[in-house]
N, C-alpha and C positions, 0 to 999 in steps of 0.2 A: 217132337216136331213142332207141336202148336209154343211151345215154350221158345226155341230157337226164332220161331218169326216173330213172336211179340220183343223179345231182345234184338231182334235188326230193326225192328219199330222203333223203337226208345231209341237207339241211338239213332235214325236219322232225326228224330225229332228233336236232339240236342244239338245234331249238326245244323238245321237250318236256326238253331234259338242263338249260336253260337256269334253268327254274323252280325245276327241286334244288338246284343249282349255290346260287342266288340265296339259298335257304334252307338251306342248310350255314352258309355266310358269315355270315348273318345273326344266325344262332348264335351266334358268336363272340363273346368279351366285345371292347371295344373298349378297349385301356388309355391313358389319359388322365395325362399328365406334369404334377402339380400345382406351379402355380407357390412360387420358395422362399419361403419364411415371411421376414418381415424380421426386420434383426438388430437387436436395442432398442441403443441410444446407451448409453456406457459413464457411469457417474455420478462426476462427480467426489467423491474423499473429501478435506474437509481437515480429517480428523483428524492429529493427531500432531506431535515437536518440527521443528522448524526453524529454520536460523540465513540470515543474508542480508547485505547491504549497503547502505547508501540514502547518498544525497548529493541536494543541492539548495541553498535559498536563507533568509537569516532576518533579520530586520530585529528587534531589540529597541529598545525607546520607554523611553528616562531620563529623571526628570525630578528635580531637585535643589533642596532647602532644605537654606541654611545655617542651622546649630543648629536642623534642624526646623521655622525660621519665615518665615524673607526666603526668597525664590525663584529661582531662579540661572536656572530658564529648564531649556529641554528639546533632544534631540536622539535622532536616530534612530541607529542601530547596525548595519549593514546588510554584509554577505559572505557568502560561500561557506560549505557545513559539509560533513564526509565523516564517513561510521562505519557502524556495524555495530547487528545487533539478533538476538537468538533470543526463542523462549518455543514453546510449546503452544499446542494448540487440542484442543478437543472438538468433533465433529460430532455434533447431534443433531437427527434430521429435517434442516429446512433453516436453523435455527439452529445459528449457527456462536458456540462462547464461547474463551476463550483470554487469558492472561496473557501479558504481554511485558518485555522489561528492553531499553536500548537507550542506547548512549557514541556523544556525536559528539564529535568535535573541531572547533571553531568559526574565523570570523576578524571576527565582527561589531564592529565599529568608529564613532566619531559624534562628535561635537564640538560643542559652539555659545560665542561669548561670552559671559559670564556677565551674567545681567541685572543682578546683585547690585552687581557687582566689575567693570566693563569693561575694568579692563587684566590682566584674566586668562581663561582659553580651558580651560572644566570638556571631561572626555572621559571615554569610557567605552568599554571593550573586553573582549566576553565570547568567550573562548577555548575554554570545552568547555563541557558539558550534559550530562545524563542523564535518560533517562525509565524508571520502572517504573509502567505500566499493565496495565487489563484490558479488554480488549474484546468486544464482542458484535456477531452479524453476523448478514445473511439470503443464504444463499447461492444462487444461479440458475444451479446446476452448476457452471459455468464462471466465472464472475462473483461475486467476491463484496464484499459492501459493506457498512462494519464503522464503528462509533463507539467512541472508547477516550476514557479517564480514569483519573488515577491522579496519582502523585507527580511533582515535578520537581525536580531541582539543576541551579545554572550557578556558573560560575567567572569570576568579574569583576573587570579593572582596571583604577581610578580615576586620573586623571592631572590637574595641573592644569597649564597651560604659561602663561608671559609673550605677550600678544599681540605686544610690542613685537617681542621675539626668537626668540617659539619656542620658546625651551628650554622643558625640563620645568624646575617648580620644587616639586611633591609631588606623591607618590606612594602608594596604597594598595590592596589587593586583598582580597576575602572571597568565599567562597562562601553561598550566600544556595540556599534549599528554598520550593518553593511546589507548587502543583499545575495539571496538563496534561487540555488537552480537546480533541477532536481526530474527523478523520473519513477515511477513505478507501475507497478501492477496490483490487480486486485482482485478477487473472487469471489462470487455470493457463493454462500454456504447453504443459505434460507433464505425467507425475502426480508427478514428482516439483520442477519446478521451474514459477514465478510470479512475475509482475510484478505491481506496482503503484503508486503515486502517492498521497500523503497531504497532507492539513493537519493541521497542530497549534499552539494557542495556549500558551501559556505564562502564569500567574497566579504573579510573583512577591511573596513579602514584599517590605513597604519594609525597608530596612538602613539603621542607622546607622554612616558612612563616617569615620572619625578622621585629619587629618590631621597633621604639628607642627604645636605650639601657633598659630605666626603666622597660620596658615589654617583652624583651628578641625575643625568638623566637618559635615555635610551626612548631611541623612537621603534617601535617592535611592529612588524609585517605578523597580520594571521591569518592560515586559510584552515577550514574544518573541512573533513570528507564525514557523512555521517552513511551508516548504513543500519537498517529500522525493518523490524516484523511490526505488523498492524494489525490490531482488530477492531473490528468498528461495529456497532449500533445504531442501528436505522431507527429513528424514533417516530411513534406512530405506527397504525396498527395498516398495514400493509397488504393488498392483493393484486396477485401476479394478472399480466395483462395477456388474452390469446387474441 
């Protein structure tokens, strides 16, 4: 019996310690671990020089009067091109501007018989090009998509051959200036290096072509289509903006 009351003791004595206990605690601040703030996406810059490399595909369209008035008829010019390109850019906002210069080396090629002359075989083979353009872009950070315009040179050799045999039987070459319009896209990879892929038309002059006298002369119309993979190199050491 004396054991049983000392146990209904103790426990009221826990019951009234129970309600302090409850309000001590209660007191306490409670610290609450705020989740982390996110981290904003790094903004691409493409300001600044870079040089690259591009190759691809280009079809040039000849078309040929002798002495500027009989017709000989037309053909396409179609190979491989490799080369290079630097220039600048300015970022501003999400308009991107930038000037370019850019040498390919060509092997565009084409032939037809001459509608004029039928036992002779006109051909045309442009060898190199140059572009200097400027362009303007909208950039979508990562992404950017650009129209250019500006000057053109190509380097061109006229041939005439025997259909009979083949041979060549005259010969002549000029470089010939017009002007380029053109559109692409482009992609950072890094911040310091970008791909992309381009179109560019070619608006050549006509040129008058001289052959020896026996074969006179041809005034030739050219337009190039080029189409070009890019990679380019941002020079200078580069950090993203947030």
């Amino acid at each position: 019996m004396k054991n049983f009351l000392i146990l209904i003791a103790s426990i009221g004595a826990l019951s009234a310690a129970a309600p302090a206990f409850g309000a001590d605690f209660a007191g306490q601040p409670v610290k609450v671990k705020a989740p982390p703030l996110p981290v904003a996406a790094p903004i691409i810059d493409w300001s600044g020089y870079y040089i690259g490399v591009n190759g691809g595909w280009g079809t040039g369209r000849n078309c040929w009067d002798f002495n500027g008035v009989t017709p000989e008829g037309c053909h396409n010019s179609t190979g491989g091109t490799i080369g290079g390109q630097i220039g600048y850019r300015w970022h501003i906002f999400n308009m991107v501007y930038g000037i370019e210069g850019q040498g390919n080396w060509a092997d565009f090629s084409g032939s037809n018989v001459s509608t004029a002359f039928p036992a002779d075989t006109i051909g045309t083979k442009t060898d190199a090009f140059g572009l200097l353009t400027g362009h303007i872009g909208y950039a979508f950070n990562a992404v950017l998509l650009y129209g250019k315009g500006g000057a053109a040179v190509t380097s061109n050799t006229y041939h005439v051959n025997s259909v009979a045999t083949g041979t060549e039987i005259a010969k002549n070459n000029d470089v010939r200036w017009g002007g380029a319009l053109g559109a692409g896209a482009e992609v950072s990879l890094t911040p310091n290096w970008s791909a992309g892929v381009e179109y560019t038309h070619l608006f050549m002059q006509r040129s008058n072509v001289s052959f020896p006298a026996a074969f006179g002369a041809d005034r030739v119309h050219q337009d190039v289509d080029l189409v070009t993979a890019r990679l380019n190199y941002k020079l200078g050491q580069t950090f993203p903006k947030y």
